[in-house]
C-alpha positions as CSV (number, residue, x, y, z in Angstrom):
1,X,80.5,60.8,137.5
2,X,77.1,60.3,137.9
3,X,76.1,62.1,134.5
4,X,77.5,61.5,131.1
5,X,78.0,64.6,128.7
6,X,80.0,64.8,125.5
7,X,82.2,67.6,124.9
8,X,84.7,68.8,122.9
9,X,84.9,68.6,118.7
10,X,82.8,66.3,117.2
11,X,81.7,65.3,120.9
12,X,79.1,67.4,122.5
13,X,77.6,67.4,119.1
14,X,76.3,63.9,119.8
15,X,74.2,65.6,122.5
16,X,72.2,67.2,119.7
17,X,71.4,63.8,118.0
18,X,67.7,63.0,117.6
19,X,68.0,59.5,119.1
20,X,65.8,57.7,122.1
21,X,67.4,58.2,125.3
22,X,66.4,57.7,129.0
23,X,67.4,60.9,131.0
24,X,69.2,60.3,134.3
25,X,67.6,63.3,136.8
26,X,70.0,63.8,139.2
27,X,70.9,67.6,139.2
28,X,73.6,67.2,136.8
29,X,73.8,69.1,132.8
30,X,70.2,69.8,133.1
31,X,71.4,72.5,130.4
32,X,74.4,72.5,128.2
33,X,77.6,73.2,129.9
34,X,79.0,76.4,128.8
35,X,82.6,78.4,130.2
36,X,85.6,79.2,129.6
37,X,88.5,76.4,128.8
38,X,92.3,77.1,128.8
39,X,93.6,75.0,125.5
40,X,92.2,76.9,122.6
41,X,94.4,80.1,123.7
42,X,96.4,78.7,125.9
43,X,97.2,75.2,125.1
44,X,100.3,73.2,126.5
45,X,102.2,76.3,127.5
46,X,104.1,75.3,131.0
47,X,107.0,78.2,130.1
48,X,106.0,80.5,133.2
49,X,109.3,81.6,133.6
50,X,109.8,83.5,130.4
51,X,105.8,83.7,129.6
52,X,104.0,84.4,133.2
53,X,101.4,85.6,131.7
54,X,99.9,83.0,129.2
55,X,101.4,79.8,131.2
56,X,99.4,77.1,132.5
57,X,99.0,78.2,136.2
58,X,96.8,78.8,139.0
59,X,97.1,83.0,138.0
60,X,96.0,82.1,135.2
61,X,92.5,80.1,136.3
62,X,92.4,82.5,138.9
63,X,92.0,85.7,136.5
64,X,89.7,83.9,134.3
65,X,87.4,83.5,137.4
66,X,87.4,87.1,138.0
67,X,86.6,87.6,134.4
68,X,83.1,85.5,134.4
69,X,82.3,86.7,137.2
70,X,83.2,90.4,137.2
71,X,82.3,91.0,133.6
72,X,78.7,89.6,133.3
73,X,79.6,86.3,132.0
74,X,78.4,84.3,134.9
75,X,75.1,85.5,134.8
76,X,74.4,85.0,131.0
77,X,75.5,81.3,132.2
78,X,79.3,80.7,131.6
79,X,79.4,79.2,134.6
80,X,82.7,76.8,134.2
81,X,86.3,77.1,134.2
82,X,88.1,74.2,132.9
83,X,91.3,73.4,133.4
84,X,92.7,71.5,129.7
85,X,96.2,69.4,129.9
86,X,99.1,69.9,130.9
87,X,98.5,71.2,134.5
88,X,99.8,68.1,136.6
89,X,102.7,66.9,138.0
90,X,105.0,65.0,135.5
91,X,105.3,62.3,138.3
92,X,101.8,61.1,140.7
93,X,102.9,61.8,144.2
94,X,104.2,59.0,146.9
95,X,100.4,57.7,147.0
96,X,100.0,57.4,143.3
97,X,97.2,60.5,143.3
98,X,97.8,62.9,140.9
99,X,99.5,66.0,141.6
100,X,99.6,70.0,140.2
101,X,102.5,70.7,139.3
102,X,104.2,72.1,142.4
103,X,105.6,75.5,140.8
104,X,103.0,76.2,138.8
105,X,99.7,75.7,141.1
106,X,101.5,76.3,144.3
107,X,98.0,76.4,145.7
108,X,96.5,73.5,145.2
109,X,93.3,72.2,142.8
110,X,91.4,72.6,146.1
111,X,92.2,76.0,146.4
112,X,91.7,76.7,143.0
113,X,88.1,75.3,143.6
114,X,87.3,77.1,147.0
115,X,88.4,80.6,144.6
116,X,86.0,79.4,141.7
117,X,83.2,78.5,143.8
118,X,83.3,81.4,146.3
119,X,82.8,83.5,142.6
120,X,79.6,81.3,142.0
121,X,81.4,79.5,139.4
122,X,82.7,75.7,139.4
123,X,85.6,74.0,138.0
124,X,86.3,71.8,135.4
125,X,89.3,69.5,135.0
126,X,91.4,67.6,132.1
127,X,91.9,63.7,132.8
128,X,93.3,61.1,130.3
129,X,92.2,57.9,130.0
130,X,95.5,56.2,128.9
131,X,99.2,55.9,129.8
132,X,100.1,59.7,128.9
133,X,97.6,62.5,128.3
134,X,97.6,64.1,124.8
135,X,100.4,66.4,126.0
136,X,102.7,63.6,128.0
137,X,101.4,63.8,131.3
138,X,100.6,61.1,133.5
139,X,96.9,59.5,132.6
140,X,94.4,57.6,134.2
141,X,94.8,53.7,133.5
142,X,92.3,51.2,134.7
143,X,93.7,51.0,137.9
144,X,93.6,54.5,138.4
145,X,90.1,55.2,137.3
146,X,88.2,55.1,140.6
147,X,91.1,56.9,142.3
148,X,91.3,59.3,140.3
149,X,87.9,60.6,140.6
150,X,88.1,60.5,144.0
151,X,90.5,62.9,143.7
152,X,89.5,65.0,141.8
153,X,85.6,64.4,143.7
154,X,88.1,65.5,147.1
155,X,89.0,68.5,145.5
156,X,86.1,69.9,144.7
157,X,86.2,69.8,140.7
158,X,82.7,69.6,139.4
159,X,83.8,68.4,135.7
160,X,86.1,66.2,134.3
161,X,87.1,66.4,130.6
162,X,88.3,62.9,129.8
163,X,90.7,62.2,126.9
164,X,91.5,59.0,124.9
165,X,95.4,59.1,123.9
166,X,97.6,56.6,124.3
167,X,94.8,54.2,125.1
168,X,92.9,51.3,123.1
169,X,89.0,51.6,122.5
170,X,89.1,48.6,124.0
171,X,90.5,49.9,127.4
172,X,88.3,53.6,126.3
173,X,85.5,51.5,126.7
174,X,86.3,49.4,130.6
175,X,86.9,52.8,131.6
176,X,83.9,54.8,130.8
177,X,81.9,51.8,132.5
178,X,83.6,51.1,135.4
179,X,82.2,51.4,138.4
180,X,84.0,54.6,139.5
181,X,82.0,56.2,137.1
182,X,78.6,55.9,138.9
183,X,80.0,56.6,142.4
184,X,80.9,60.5,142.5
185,X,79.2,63.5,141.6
186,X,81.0,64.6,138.4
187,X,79.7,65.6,134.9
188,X,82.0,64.0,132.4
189,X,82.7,65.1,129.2
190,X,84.3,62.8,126.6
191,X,87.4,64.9,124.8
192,X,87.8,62.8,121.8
193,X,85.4,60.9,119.1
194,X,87.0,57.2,119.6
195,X,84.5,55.4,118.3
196,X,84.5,57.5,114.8
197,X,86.1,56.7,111.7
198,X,87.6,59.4,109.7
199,X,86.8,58.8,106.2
200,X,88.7,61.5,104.4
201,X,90.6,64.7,104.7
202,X,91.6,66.4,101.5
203,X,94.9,68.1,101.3
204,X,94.4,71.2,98.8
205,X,90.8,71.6,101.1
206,X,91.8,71.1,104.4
207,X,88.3,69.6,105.3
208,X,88.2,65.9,107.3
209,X,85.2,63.7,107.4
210,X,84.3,61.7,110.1
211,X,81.6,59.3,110.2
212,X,80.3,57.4,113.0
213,X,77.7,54.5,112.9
214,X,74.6,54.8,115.0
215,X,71.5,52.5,115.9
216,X,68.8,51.4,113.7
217,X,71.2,52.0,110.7
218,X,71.5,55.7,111.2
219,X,74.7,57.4,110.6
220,X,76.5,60.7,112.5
221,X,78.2,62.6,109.8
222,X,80.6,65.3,110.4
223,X,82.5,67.6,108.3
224,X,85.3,69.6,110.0
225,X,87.2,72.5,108.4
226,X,90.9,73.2,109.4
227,X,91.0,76.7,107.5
228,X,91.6,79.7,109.1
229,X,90.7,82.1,106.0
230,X,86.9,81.5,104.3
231,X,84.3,79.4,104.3
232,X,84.8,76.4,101.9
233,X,82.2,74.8,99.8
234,X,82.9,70.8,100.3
235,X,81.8,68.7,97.7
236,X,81.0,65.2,97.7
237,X,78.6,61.9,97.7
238,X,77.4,59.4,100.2
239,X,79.1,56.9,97.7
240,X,82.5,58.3,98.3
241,X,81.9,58.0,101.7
242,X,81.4,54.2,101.4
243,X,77.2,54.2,102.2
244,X,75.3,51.7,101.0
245,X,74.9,51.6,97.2
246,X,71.2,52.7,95.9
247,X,70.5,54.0,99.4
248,X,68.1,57.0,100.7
249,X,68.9,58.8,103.3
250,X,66.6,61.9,105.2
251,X,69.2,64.4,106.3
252,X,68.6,66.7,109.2
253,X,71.3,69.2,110.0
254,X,72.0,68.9,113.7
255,X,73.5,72.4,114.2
256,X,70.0,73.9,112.2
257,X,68.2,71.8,113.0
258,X,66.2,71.7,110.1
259,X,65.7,68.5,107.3
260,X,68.0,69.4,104.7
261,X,65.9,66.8,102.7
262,X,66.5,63.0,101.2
263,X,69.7,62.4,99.7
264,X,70.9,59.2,97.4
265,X,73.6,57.5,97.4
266,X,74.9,58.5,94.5
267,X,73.7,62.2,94.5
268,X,76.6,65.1,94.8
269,X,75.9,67.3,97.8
270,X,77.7,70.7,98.8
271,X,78.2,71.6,102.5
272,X,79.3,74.9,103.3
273,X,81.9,75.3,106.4
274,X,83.1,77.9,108.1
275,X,86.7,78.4,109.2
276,X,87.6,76.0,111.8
277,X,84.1,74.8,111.9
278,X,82.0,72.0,112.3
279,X,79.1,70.8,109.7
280,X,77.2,67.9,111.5
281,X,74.3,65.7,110.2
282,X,72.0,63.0,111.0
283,X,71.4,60.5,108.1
284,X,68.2,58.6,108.8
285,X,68.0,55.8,106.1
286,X,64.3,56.1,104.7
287,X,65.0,53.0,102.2
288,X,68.0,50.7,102.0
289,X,69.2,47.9,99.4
């Protein structure tokens, strides 16, 4: 895990921040990731009994492949397939490794890989850095961490989507430094926002705020819709997000990125967002109190 990407809501967005960074060259996200993932459509659906077709299974990976690589995907750079939760064993094996589920990727995650990357494509994988995963499969605790990525390294798997459920930031935080994470050749992508603080979520809107602190007394602020009809025009101040009082802030909107302009404290601001979208700025604080 040699590289360190963000992905996921509110997470690859901190990719687009304006903020000093040292870039590690070593072959790794040299552009943004882009793919196909199972959990939008497909979620935690492990039914492949009575729904074959949809189920989390090896077919179903296997057929996506096909798609991205048969259909033109691949070459307009959709180059991943990623594996969300819910494809493991409920149990780790007699070793302690992690295990597909046995019915349900019959195959393997090897030969899942070998498939992917004989299409030109390469695989990405869901990991939990807790007890459970989000969906009650078994995570990766401390212990497991270097382990773990070994596996998944043995496999093949050229991504790793890591979670934070059932987990502390506390224990979020040992894991994303340990050393395991500097040993093995896998970009990483960080499925939850830990480290933010959700601010507000209004129930007639449906809209959720989430702020998270940056350095030099910048501030990350996100607003994400959970309507499935129209845009909505969100309405609000920097005040009623707790800011400083008397503040100015430059605001650059990361998606545009353009400078919306300087905002007070106190000033009322309207954010349009789309249906199950994202609004994400960068407050740069120009004068403070």
């Amino acid at each position: 895990m040699e590289s360190v990407v963000l992905s996921g809501l509110a997470l690859a967005l901190a990719l687009a921040l304006p903020l000093p960074s040292a870039a590690l060259e070593n072959g790794l996200a040299r552009t943004p990731p882009m793919g196909w993932m199972s959990w939008e459509r497909f979620r935690c659906n492990v039914d492949c009994q009575a729904d074959p077709r949809n189920c989390i299974s090896e077919q179903l990976f296997f057929e996506m492949a096909d798609r991205l690589a048969e259909d033109g995907w691949r070459e307009l750079g959709y180059e991943y397939i990623n594996i969300d939760d819910c494809w493991s064993a409920k149990q780790r094996d007699a070793a302690g490794q992690l295990a597909p589920d046995p019915k349900r990727f019959p195959s393997g995650i090897k030969a899942l890989a070998d498939y992917v990357h004989a299409r030109g494509l390469k695989l990405g994988i869901y990991g939990d850095l807790g007890v459970f995963t989000c969906g009650g499969y078994p995570g990766t605790m401390l212990e497991h961490v270097k382990q773990d990525a070994q596996t998944f390294a043995a496999w093949g798997v050229d991504m790793l989507k890591l979670d934070g459920c059932y987990s502390s930031a506390e224990e979020q935080a040992k894991g994303k430094s340990s050393p395991a994470s500097g040993i093995l050749p896998l970009l990483l992508g960080l499925g939850s926002w830990p480290s933010a603080a959700a601010l507000s979520q209004t129930e007639k809107s449906h809209i959720e705020v989430f702020l998270r602190p940056l350095s030099q007394a910048a501030s990350a602020l996100v607003f994400f819709s959970r309507r499935t009809d129209m845009p909505f025009r969100y309405t609000t101040s920097l005040a009623k997000l707790h800011f400083p009082k008397d503040a100015v802030y430059e605001v650059q909107d990361v998606y545009v990125g353009k400078v919306v302009g300087a905002l007070k404290t106190a000033d009322n601001f309207t954010v349009v967002i789309n249906p199950s979208g994202v609004v994400m700025w960068y407050l740069r604080p120009v004068a403070l109190p």
